[in-house]
C-alpha positions as CSV (number, residue, x, y, z in Angstrom):
1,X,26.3,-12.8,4.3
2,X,24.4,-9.7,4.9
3,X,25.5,-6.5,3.0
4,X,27.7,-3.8,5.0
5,X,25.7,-1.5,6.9
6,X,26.7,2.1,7.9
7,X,25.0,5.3,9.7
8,X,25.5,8.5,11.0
9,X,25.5,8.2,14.9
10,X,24.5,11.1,17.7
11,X,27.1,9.5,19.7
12,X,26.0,11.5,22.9
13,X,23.8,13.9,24.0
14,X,23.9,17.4,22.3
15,X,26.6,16.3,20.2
16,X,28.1,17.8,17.1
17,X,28.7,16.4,14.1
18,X,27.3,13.1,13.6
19,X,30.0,10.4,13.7
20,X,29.9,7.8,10.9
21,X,30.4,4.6,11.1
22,X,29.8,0.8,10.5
23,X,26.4,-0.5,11.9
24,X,23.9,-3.8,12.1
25,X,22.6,-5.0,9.2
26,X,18.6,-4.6,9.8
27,X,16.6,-7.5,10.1
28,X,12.7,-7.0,9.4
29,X,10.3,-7.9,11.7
30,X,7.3,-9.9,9.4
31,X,5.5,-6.6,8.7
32,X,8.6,-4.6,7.8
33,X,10.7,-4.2,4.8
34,X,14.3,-3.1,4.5
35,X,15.5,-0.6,2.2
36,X,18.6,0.5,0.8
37,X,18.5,3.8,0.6
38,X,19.6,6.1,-2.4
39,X,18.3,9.3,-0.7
40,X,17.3,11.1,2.3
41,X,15.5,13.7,3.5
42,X,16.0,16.4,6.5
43,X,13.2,17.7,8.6
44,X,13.6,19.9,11.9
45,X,12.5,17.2,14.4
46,X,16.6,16.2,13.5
47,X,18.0,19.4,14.6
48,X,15.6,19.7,17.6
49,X,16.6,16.0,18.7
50,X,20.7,16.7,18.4
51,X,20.3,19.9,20.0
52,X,18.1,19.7,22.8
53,X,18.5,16.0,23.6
54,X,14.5,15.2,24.2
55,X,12.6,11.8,22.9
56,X,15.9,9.8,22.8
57,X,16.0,7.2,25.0
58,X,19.9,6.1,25.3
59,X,23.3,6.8,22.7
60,X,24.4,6.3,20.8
61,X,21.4,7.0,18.3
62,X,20.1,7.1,14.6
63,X,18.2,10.4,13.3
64,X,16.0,9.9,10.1
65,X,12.6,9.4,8.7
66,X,12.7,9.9,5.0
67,X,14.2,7.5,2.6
68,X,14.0,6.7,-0.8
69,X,15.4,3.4,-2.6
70,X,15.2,-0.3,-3.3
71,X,14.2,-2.8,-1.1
72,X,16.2,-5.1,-0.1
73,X,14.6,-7.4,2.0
74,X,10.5,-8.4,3.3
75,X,9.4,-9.8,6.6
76,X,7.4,-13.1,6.4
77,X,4.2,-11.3,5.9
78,X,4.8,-9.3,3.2
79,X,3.6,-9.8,-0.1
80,X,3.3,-6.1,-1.7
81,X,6.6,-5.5,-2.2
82,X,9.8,-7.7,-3.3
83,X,13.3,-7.1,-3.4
84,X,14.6,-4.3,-6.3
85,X,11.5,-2.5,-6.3
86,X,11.7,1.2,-6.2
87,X,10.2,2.6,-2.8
88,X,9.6,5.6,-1.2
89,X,9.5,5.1,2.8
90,X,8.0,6.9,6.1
91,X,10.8,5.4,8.5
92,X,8.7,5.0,11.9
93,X,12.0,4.9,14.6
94,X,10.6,7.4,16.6
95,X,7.3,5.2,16.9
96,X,9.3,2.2,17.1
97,X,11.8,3.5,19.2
98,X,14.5,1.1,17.1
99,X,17.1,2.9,15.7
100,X,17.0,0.2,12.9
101,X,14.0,1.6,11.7
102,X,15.8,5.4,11.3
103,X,16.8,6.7,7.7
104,X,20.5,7.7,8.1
105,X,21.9,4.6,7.3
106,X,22.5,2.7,4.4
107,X,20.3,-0.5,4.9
108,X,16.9,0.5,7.1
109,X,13.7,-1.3,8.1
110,X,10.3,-0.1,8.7
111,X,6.7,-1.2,8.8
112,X,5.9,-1.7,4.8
113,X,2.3,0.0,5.5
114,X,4.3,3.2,5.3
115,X,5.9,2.5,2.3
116,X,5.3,2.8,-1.8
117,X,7.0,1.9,-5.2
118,X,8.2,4.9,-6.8
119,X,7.1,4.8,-10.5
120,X,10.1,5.3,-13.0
121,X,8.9,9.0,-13.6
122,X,9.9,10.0,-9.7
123,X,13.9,10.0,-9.1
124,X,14.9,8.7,-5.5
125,X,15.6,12.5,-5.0
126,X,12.7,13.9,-6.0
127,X,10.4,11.1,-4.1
128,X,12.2,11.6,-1.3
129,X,10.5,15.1,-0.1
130,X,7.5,12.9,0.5
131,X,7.6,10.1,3.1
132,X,6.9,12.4,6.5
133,X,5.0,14.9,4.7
134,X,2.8,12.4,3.8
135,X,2.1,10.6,6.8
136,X,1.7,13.6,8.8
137,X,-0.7,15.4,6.7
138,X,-2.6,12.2,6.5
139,X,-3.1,12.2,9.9
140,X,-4.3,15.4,10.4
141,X,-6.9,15.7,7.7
142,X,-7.9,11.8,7.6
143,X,-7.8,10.6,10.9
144,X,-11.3,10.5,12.2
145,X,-10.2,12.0,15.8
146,X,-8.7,14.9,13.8
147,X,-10.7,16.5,10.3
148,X,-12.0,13.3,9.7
149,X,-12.0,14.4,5.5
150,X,-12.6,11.4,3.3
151,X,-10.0,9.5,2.1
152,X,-7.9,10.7,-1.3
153,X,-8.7,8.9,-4.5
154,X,-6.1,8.7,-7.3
155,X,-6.8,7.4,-11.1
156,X,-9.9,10.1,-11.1
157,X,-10.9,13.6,-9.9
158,X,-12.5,13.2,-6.8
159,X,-16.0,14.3,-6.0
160,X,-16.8,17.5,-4.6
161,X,-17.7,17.0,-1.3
162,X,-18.7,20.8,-0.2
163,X,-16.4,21.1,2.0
164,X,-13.2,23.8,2.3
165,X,-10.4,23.3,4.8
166,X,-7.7,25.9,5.8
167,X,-4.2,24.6,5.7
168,X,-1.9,27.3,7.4
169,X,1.5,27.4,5.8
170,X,1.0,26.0,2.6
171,X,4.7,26.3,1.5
172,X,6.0,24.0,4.1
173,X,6.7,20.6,3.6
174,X,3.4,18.8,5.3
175,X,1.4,21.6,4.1
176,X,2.5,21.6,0.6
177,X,1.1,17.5,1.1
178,X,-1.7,18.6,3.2
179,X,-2.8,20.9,0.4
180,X,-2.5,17.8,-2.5
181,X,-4.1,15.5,-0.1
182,X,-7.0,17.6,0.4
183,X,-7.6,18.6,-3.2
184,X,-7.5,14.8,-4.0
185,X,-10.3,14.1,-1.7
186,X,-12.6,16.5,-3.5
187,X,-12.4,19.1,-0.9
188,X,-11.4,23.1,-1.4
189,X,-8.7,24.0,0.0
190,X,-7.5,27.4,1.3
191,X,-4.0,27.9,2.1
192,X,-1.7,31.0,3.8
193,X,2.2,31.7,2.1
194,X,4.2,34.6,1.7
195,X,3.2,36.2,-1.2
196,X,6.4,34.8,-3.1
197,X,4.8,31.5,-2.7
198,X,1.2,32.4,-3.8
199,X,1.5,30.5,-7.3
200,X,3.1,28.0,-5.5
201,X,0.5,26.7,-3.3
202,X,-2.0,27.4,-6.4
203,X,-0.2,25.4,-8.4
204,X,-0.7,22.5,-5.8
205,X,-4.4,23.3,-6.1
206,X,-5.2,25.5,-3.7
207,X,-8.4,27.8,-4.5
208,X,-7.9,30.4,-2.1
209,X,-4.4,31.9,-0.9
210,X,-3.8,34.0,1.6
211,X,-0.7,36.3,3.2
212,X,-0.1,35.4,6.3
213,X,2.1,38.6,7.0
214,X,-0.3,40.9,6.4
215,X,-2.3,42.9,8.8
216,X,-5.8,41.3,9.4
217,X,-5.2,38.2,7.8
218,X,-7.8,36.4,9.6
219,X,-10.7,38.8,8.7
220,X,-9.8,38.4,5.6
221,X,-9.9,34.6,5.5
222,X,-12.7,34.5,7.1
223,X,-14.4,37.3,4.6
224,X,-13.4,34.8,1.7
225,X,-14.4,31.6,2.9
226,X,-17.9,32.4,4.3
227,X,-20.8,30.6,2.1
228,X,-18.0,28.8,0.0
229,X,-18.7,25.1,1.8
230,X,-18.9,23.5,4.7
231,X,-15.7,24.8,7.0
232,X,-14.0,21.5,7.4
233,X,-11.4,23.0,9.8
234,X,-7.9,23.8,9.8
235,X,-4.5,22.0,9.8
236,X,-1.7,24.3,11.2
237,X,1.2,22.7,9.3
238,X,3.3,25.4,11.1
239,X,1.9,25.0,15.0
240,X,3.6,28.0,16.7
241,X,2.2,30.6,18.8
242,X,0.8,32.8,16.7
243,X,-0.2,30.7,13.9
244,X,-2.2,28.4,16.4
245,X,-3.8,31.2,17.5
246,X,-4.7,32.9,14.2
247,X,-6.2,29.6,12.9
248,X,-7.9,28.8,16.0
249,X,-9.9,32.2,15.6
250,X,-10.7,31.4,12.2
251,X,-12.5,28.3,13.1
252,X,-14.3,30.4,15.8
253,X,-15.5,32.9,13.4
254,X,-16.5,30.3,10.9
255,X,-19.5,28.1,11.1
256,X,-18.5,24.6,11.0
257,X,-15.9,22.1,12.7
258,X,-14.2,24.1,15.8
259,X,-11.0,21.9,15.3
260,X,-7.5,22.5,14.8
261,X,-5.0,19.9,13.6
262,X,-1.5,20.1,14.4
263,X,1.6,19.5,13.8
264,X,3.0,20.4,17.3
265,X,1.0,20.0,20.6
266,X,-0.2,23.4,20.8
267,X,1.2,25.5,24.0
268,X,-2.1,26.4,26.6
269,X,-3.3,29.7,26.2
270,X,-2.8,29.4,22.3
271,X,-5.8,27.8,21.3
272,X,-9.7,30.4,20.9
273,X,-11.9,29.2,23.7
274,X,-14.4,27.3,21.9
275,X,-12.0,25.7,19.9
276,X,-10.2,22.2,20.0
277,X,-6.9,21.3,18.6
278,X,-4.6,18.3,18.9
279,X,-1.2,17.3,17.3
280,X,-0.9,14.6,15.3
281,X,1.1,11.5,15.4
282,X,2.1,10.4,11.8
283,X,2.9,7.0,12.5
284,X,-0.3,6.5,13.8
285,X,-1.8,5.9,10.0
286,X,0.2,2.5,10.3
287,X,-2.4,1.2,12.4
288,X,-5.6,2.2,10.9
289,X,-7.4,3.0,7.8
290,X,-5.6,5.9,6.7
291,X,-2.1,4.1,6.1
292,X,-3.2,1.2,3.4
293,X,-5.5,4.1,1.4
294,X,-3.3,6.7,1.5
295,X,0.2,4.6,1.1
296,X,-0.9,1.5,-0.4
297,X,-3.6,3.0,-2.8
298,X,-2.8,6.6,-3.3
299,X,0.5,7.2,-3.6
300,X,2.2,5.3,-6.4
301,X,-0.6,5.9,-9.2
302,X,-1.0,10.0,-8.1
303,X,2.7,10.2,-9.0
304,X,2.3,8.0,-12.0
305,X,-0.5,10.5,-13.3
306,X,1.2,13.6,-11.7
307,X,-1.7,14.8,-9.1
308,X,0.7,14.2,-6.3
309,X,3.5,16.3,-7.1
310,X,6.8,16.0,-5.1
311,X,7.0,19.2,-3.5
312,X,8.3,21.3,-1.9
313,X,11.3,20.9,-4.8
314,X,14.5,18.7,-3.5
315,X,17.8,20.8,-2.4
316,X,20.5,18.7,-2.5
317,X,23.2,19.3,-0.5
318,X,26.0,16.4,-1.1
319,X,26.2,12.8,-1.3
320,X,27.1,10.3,1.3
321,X,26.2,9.9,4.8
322,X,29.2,12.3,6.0
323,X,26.9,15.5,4.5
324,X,23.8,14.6,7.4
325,X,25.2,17.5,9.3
326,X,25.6,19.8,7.2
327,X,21.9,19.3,5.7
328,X,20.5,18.7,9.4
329,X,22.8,22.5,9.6
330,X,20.6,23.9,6.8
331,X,17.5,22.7,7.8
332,X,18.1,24.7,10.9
333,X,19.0,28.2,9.5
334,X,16.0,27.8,7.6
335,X,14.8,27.0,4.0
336,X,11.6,28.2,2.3
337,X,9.3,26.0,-0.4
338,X,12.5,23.6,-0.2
339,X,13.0,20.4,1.4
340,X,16.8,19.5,1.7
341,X,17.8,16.4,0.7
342,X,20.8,14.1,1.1
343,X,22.2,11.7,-1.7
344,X,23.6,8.2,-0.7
345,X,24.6,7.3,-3.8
């Protein structure tokens, strides 16, 4: 008999709070795992989703892509992971369009490309910051239709490679990855955060930090980062308006690749003439290079030996799947060099 599986429903559209209650037990396709989860993690594409009632495809429905826990079960296929080991997990439901494959449940499955075992240094909470973060930065920097950087290594310092990438908004959750990532393929990164931040995104190895409030912020990037490498590009891990359009003009002024990446499809009109940009899909690493050498070789010895660092720092807000709403809630009002996280257990 399969253990008792429960979620927190969007039982309708635009519909507040989420309703909990008993659901299927997963059952993993060959190339999927399923995991119990211990943790979860909130990120605004949950709020957006509930409120505005785009992407979801019928009700009721499953919100989610961070998880962190054991795994319960492998498909046929599998042979990297095993049931008990300690995972962190990229849930790929909005690829998949399964609500099976969404976090906020207590048993959930997803493709085990996107997935690592969380050495005993990393708590479920702390690993839990990751999963998104990680895939989305990945694609962005690795994918060869984005920056096209070369892959991260772990073990080692990587090779200097010449090159120096901008990552606007360093403090965020995929740019606090994007900024690791980076660094651990040998290329310098610059980075933009309030100034409260500064020793933040340093500490996550940054070289150069900028303020992106101040006056002339682009002149001033663009000052710094002439004659320091190859300009590799820039990944707006922020993708509004005005930060599109700031980085965009960087790459303009700056000899070198005329690309941004994004997290967001960038709005027309927002992007320098001259310039290309494109958002980025994370799931898409699941089916190419990027997923195995990022997840599968990256990720579980980086945290072993600390050069990935779980960042930006867990908030915890509660336990159990009745306190979704209220981190989905906080998430929304807005958090800064936090990531807010949901105990299951």
């Amino acid at each position: 008999m399969s253990p008792q599986n429960r979620a927190a429903y969007i039982t309708a559209p635009k519909t507040h709070p989420f309703t909990v209650k008993d659901a299927p037990f997963p059952s993993p396709a060959a190339h999927e795992v399923v995991v119990r989860a211990h943790a979860v993690a909130i990120n605004p594409v949950d709020w957006k989703i509930q409120d505005y009632d785009f992407f979801v495809e019928s009700y009721p429905f499953i919100l989610g892509t961070d998880a962190a826990g054991t795994i319960e079960t492998v498909g046929s296929s599998v042979t990297s992971f095993q049931p008990g080991d300690r995972v962190i997990a990229h849930m790929d439901g909005l690829g998949t369009h399964d609500i099976a494959n969404n976090a906020y449940q207590t048993y959930v499955k997803t493709n085990a490309t996107l997935v690592a075992k969380l050495p005993e240094n990393v708590s479920y909470t702390d690993g839990v910051v990751l999963p998104l973060a990680l895939s989305t930065a990945s694609a962005g920097l690795f994918e060869k239709d984005f920056l096209g950087l070369p892959l991260p290594v772990a073990g080692k310092k990587a090779e200097d490679t010449g090159k120096v990438v901008l990552v606007w908004g360093g403090s965020s959750s995929v740019g606090a990855t994007a900024v690791q990532l980076a660094t651990a393929a040998g290329v310098k990164v610059a980075t933009t955060a309030s100034a409260h931040n500064h020793q933040f995104v340093r500490d996550l190895g940054a070289e150069f930090v900028f303020d992106h409030t101040k006056d002339g912020v682009v002149d001033e990037i663009v000052a710094a980062l002439k004659g320091k490498g190859e300009f590799a590009g820039v990944y707006d891990a922020i993708s509004v308006e005005d930060t599109l359009k700031k980085s965009s003009q960087v790459a303009t002024a700056l000899a070198g690749k005329k690309f941004v990446a994004t997290v967001l499809p960038p709005p027309e009109g927002s992007i320098a003439d001259g310039v290309s940009a494109n958002g980025v899909f994370a799931v898409s690493i699941a089916s190419n290079e990027v997923g195995p050498a990022v997840w599968g070789k990256f990720v579980t010895q980086a945290l072993k030996d600390g050069s990935l660092k779980t960042k930006p720092d867990a908030l915890v807000v509660g336990k159990g799947l009745e306190k979704i709403q209220e981190g989905v809630d906080k998430n929304k009002a807005g958090v800064s060099a936090k990531k807010i996280v949901v105990e299951l257990d």
